[in-house]
C-alpha positions in Angstrom: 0.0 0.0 0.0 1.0 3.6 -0.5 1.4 5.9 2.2 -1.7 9.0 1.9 -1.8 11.9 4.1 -5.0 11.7 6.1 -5.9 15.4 5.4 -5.1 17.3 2.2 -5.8 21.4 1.6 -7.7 21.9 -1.5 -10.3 24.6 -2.1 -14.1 24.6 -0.5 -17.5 25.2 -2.6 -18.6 26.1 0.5 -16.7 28.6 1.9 -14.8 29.8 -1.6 -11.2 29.3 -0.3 -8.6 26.4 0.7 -9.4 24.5 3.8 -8.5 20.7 4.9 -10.2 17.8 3.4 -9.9 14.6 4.9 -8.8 12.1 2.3 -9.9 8.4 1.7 -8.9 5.5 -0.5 -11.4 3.7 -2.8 -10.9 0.5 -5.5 -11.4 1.7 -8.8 -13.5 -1.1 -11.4 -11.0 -3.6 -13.3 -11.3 -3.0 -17.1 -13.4 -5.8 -18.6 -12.0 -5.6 -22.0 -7.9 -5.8 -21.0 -5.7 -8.6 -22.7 -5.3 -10.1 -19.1 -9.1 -10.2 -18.2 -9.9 -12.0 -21.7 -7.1 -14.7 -21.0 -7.8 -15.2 -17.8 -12.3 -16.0 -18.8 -11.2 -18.0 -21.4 -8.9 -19.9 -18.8 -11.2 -19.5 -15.9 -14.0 -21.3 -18.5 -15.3 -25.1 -18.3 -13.9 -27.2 -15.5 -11.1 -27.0 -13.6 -12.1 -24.8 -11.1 -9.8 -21.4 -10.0 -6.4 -21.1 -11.9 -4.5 -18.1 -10.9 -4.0 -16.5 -8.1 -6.9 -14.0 -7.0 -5.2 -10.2 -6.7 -6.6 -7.4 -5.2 -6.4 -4.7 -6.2 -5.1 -1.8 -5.0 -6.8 1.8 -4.1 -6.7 5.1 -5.4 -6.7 8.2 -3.7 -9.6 10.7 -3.4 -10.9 13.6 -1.4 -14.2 13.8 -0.5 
């Protein structure tokens, strides 16, 4: 994981000037369409049950 400040000074709708924000991670959606993902169905298909590894994925940071 990557190291985020917990707080980050952007500006305010609000108040119309730069305050702190707190700042939170989130997981962004996998691409369905990627050359991985379309390997991995066709090898995920039919029997055999799971055949990689299952990664998660990492988050992003955002400020809410």
């Amino acid at each position: 994981m990557v190291n985020v400040p917990k707080t980050h000074r952007t500006f305010c709708k609000k108040c119309g000037k730069h305050q702190p924000h707190k700042v939170t991670q989130y997981k962004g959606k996998d691409s369905l369409y990627a050359q991985g993902k379309r390997r991995y169905d066709r090898k995920q298909s039919g029997y055999g049950g799971q055949t990689k590894p299952i990664f998660r994925k990492k988050g992003q940071v955002i400020q809410f």
